[in-house]
C-alpha positions as CSV (number, residue, x, y, z in Angstrom):
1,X,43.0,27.6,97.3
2,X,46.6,27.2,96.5
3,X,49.0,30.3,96.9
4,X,52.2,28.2,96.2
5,X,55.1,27.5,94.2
6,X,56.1,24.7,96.5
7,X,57.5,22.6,93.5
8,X,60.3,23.0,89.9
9,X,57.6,23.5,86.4
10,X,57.6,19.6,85.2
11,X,56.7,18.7,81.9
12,X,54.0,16.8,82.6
13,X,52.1,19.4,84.1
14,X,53.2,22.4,82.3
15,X,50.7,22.7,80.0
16,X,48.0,22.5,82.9
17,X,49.8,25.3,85.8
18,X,49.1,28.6,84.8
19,X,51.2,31.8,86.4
20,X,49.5,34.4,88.4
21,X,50.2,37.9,89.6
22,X,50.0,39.2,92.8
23,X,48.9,43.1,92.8
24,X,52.4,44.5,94.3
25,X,50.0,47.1,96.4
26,X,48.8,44.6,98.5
27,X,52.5,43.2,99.6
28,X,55.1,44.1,101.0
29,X,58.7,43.6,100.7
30,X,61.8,43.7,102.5
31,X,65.6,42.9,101.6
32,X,67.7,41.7,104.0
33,X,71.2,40.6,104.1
34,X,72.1,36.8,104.5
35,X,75.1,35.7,106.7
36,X,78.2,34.5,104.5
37,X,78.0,31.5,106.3
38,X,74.8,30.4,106.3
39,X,74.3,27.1,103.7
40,X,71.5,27.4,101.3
41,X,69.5,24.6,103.2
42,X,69.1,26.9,106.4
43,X,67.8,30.0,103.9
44,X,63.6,29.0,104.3
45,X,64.2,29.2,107.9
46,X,66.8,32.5,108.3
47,X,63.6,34.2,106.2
48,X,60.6,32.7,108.4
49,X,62.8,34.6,111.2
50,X,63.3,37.7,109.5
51,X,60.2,38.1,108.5
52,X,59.1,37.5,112.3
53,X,61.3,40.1,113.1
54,X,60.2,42.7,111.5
55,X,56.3,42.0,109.6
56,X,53.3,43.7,111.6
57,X,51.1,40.5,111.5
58,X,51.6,37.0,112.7
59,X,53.9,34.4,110.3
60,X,51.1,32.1,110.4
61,X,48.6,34.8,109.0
62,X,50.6,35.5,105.6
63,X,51.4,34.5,102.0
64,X,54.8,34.7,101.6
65,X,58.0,34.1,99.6
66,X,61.8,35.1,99.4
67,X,64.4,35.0,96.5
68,X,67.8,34.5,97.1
69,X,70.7,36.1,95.4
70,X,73.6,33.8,97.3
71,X,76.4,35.5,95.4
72,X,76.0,39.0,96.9
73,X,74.5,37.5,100.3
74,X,70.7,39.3,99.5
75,X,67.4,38.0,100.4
76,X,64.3,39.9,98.9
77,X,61.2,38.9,100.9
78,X,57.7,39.7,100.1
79,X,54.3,38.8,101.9
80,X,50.8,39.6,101.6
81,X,48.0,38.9,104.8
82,X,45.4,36.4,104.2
83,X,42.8,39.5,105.0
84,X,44.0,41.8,102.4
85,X,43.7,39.0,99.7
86,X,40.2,38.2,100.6
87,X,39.4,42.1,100.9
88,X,40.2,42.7,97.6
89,X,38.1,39.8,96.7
90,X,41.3,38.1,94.8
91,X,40.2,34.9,93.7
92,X,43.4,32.1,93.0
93,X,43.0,29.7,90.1
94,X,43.6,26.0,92.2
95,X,45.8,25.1,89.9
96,X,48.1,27.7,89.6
97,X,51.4,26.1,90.3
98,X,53.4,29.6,90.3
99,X,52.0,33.0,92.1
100,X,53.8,35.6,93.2
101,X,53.9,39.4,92.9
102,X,53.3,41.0,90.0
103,X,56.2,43.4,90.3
104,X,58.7,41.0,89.4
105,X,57.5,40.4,85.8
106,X,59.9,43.5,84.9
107,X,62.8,42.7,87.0
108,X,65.7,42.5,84.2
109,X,69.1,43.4,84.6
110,X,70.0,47.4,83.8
111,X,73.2,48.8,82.2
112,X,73.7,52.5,84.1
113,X,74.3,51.7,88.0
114,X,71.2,52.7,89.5
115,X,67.6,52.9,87.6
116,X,64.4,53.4,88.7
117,X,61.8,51.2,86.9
118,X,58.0,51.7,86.5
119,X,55.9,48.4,86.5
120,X,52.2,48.2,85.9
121,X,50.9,44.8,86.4
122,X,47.4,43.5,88.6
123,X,45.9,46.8,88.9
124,X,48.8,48.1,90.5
125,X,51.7,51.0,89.6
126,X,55.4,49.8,91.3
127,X,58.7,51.4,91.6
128,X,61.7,49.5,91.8
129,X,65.4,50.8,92.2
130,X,67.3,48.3,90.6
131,X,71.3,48.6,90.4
132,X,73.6,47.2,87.9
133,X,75.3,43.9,88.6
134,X,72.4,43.3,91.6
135,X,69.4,41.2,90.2
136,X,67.2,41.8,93.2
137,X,65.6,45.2,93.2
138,X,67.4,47.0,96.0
139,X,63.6,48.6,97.2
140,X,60.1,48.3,95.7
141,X,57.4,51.1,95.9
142,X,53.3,50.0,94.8
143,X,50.2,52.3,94.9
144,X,47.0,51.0,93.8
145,X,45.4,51.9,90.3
146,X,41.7,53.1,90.1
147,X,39.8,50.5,88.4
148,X,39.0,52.2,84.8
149,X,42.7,54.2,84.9
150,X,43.5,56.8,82.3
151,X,46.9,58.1,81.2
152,X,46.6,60.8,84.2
153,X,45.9,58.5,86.6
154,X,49.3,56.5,85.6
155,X,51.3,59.3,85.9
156,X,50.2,60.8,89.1
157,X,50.1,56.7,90.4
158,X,53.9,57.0,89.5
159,X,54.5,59.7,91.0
160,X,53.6,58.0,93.9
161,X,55.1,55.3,93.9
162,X,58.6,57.4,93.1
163,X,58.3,59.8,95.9
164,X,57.9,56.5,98.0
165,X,60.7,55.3,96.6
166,X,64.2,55.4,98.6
167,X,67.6,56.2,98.1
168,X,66.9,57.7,94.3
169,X,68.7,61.0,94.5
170,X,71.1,59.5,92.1
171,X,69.3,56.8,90.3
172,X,68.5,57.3,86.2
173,X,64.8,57.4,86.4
174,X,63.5,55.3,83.2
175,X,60.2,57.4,81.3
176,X,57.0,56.2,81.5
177,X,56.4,52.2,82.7
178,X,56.8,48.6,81.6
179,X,53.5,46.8,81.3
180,X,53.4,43.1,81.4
181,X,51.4,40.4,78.0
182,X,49.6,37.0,79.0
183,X,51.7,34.7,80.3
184,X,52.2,32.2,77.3
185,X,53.6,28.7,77.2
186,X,56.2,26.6,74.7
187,X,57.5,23.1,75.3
188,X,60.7,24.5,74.6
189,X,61.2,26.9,76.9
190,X,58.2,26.6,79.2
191,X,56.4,29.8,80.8
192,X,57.4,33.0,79.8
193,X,55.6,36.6,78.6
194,X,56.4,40.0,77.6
195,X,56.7,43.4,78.9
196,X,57.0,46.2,76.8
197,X,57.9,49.7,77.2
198,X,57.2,51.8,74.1
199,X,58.6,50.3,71.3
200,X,60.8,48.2,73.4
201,X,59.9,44.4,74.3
202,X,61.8,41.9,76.0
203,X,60.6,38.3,76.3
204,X,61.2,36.7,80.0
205,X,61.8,33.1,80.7
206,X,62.3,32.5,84.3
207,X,64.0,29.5,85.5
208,X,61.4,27.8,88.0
209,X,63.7,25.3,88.9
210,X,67.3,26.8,89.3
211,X,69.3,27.7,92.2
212,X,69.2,31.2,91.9
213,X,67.2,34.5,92.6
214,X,63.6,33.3,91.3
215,X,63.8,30.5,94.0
216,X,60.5,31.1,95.8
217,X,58.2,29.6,98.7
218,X,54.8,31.6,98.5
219,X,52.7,29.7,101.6
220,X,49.5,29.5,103.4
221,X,48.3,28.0,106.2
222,X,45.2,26.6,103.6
223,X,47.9,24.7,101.7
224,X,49.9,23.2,104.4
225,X,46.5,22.3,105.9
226,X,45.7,20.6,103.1
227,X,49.1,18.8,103.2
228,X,48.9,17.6,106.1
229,X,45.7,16.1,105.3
230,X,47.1,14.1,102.7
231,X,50.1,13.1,104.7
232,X,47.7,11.7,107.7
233,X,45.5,9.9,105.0
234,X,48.9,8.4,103.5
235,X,49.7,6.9,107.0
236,X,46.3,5.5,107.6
237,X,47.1,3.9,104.2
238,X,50.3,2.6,105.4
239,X,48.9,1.6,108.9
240,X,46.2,-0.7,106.8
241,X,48.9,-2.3,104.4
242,X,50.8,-2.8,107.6
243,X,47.7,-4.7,109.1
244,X,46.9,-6.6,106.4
245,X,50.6,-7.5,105.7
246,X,50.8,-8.8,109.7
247,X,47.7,-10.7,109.0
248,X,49.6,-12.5,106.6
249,X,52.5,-12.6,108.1
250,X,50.3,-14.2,111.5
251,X,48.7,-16.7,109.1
252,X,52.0,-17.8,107.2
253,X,53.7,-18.3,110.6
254,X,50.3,-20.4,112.2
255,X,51.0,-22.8,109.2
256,X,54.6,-23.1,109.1
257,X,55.5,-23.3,112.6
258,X,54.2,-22.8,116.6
259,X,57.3,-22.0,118.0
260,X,57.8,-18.7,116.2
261,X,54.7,-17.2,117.6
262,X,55.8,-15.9,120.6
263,X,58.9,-14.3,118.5
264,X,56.3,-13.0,115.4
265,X,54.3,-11.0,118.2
266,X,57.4,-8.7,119.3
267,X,57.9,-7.7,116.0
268,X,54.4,-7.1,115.1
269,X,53.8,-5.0,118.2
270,X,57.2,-3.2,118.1
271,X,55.7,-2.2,114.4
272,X,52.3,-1.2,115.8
273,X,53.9,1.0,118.3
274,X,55.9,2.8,115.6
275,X,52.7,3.8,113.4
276,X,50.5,4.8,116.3
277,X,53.6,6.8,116.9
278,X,53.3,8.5,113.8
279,X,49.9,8.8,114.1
280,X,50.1,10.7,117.4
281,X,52.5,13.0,115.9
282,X,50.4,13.2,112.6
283,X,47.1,14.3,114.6
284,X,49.0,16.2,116.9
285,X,50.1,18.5,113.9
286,X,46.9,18.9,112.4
287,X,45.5,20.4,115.7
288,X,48.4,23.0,115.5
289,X,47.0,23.8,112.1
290,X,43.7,24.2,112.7
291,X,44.6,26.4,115.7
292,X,46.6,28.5,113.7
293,X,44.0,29.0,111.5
294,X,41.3,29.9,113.9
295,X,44.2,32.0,114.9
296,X,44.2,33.8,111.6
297,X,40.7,34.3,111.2
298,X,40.7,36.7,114.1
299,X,40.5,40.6,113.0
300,X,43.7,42.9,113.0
301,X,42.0,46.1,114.0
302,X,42.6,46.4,117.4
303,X,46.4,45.8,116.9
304,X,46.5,47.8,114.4
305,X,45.0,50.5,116.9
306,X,47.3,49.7,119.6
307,X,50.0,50.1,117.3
308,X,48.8,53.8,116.2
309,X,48.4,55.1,119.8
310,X,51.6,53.4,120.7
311,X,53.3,55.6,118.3
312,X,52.7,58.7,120.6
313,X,53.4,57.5,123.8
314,X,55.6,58.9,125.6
315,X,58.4,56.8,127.5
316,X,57.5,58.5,130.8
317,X,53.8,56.5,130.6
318,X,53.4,52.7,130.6
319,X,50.9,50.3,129.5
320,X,50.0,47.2,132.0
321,X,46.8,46.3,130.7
322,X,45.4,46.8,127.0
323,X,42.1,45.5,126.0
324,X,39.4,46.0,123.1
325,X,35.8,46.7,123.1
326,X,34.4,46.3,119.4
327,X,36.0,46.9,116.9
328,X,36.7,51.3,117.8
329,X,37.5,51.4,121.2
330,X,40.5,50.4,123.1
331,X,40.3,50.7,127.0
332,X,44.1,50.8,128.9
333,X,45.5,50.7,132.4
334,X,49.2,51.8,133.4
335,X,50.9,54.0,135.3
336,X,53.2,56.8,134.4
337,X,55.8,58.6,136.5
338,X,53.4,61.6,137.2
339,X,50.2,63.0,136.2
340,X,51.4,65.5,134.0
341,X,52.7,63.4,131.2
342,X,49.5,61.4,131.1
343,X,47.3,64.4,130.4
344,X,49.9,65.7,128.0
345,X,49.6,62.2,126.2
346,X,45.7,62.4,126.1
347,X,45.5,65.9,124.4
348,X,47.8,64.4,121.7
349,X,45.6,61.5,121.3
350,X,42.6,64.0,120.9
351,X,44.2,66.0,118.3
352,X,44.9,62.8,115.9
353,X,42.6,62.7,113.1
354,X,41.3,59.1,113.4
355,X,40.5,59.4,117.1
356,X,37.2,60.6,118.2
357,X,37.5,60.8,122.1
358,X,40.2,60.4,124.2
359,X,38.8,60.3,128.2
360,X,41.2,59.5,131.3
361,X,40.9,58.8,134.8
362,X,44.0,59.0,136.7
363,X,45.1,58.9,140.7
364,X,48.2,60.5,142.2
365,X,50.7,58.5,144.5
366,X,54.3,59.4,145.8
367,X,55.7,57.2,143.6
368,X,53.8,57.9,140.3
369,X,50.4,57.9,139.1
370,X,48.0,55.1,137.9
371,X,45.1,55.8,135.0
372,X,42.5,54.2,133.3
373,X,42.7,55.5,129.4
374,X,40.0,54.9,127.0
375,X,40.2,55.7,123.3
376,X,37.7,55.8,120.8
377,X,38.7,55.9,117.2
378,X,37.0,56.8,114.2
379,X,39.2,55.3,111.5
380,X,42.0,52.7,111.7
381,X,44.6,53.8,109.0
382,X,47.2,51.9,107.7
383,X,49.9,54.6,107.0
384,X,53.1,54.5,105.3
385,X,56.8,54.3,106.2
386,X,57.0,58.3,106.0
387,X,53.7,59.1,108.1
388,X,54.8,56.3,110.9
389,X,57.9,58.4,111.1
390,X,56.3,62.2,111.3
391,X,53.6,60.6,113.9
392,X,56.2,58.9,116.2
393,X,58.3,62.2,115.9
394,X,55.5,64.4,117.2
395,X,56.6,66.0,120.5
């Protein structure tokens, strides 16, 4: 499976790569700023640690991308986890050359300052609060669309995705939303399509290959694995044209001369040294991928559990100890500074909704108290920006 634009539209394939959508609900996104100083060759690696920084899952267990706009120091970046993909049963076209998000079909410059824009494209409704002058969209909004959608079900989706939305209290919000043709292409002016809004159709041609904003590096660890495949079988290419070329090299030298034996053999193993060099560091990568990979494979839910409880926990009680047992419980041992916040925390974890029992055992010392806190839950939500901020905020 390919989930990369790891190379410029060519001619010679251009008739053969098709464009794909990602559904904008199952991303998200982020703009950051990029230092004024930072060259554009340093740009891949300032947003692999950005997106460390800040993402919920592991690097090496997401799809992901970033668009530069250099001029105004911005960095849009948008992922999507391996899991979610395969939950929604998204199946890739291998050889789609370009995939990324469909909520970026409709990203055209606007006229007032601030607009909000309405996108529906791969099943999913987007909002994105674009400003004038700015081509990245300054935040992005997607809910999911039911599968046989009517026009009620668009409006209340964008709805949604505008109340989401932040920082639109003085944005011109744009009527109704864009949807996005077939992606179509010329030998003129390579891929493009349409979106239309009512009457209103605009034709986009994105540059693939420019150094601006559409720049993108969607990865997975499938596709690097898969390079690296080809990379080792290229050196065990080279290693057996090296060979062959010695063996030459060892029978030219026999026939021409005996004293230039003893000089031909510290070349030849000086260059046998060097490939089983690159060998060693050949293998050695390919062991890191296929960790990383088992790595990924690994459910979520417990972190994703960890992270909901965390939320509530007050800074007087600490965690030493965290560890899961199936895939609804999560057993813990800390201390606190007393016994008191402890029970406080455990009738707030019984009053959550997706938590079925909540049962401690606890100890009192001079200096504190130790517990053993075992929580059983009875969903695992993923919640939004606005609900991890009321939870975290409860007293």
């Amino acid at each position: 499976m390919k989930l990369a634009a790891l190379s410029p539209e060519t001619a010679e394939v251009a008739e053969h790569t098709p464009i794909q959508w990602i559904p904008g609900h199952l991303c998200f996104a982020q703009l950051a700023e990029l230092p004024p100083e930072l060259p554009p060759e340093e740009y891949a690696a300032f947003a692999e640690l950005t997106l460390e920084g800040s993402s919920p899952f592991p690097v090496e267990q997401l799809c992901w991308g970033y668009w530069t706009d250099a001029e105004r120091h911005q960095l849009l970046l948008v992922a999507v986890p391996r899991f979610r993909l395969e939950q929604a049963g998204l199946k890739l076209d291998e050889k789609a050359a370009h995939v990324f998000p469909g909520f970026l079909t409709a990203v055209t410059r606007v006229e007032a300052p601030v607009v909000v824009r309405f996108v529906e494209a791969s099943g999913s409704m987007t909002a994105l609060r674009l400003e004038k002058g700015k081509p990245l969209p300054q935040a992005v909004r997607s809910v999911p669309l039911p599968e046989e959608a009517d026009e009620t079900a668009y409006a209340f989706a964008r709805e949604q995705a505008l109340r989401a939305l932040p920082g639109v209290a003085d944005a011109q919000v744009e009527e109704g939303y864009w949807t996005v043709g077939l992606v179509t292409h010329s030998k003129d002016r390579g891929w493009h399509w349409t979106i239309r809004h009512g009457d209103d159709q605009q034709v986009v041609y994105p540059q693939w290959g420019a150094a601006d904003w559409w720049t993108l590096d969607l990865r997975d660890a499938e596709a690097k694995t898969r390079l690296q495949r080809e990379q080792r079988f290229a050196g065990y290419l080279t290693i057996a044209a090296l060979a062959a070329a010695g063996t030459f090299i060892l029978l030219l030298l026999l026939q021409l001369a005996l004293f230039g034996l003893s000089a031909w053999n510290g070349a030849r193993a000086a260059k046998e040294a060097e490939q089983m060099a690159r060998v060693d560091t050949i293998t050695q990568q390919q062991l890191l991928t296929e960790r990383l990979q088992s790595s990924s494979r690994a459910g979520l839910r417990p972190f994703r559990m960890l992270e909901l409880i965390n939320m509530v926990r007050p800074p007087e009680v600490y965690f030493e100890r965290v560890t899961s047992n199936g895939l609804d419980t999560i057993e813990i041992t800390g201390k606190a500074t007393a016994v008191g916040p402890v029970n406080n925390y455990v009738d707030l974890l019984r009053e959550l909704p997706f938590i079925t029992t909540a049962t401690v055992e606890q100890t009192s010392e001079t200096r504190g108290a130790e517990y053993r806190l075992k929580v059983t839950f009875s969903d695992v939500p993923n919640l939004a920006d606005e609900q991890r901020s009321a939870l975290a905020s409860q007293p």
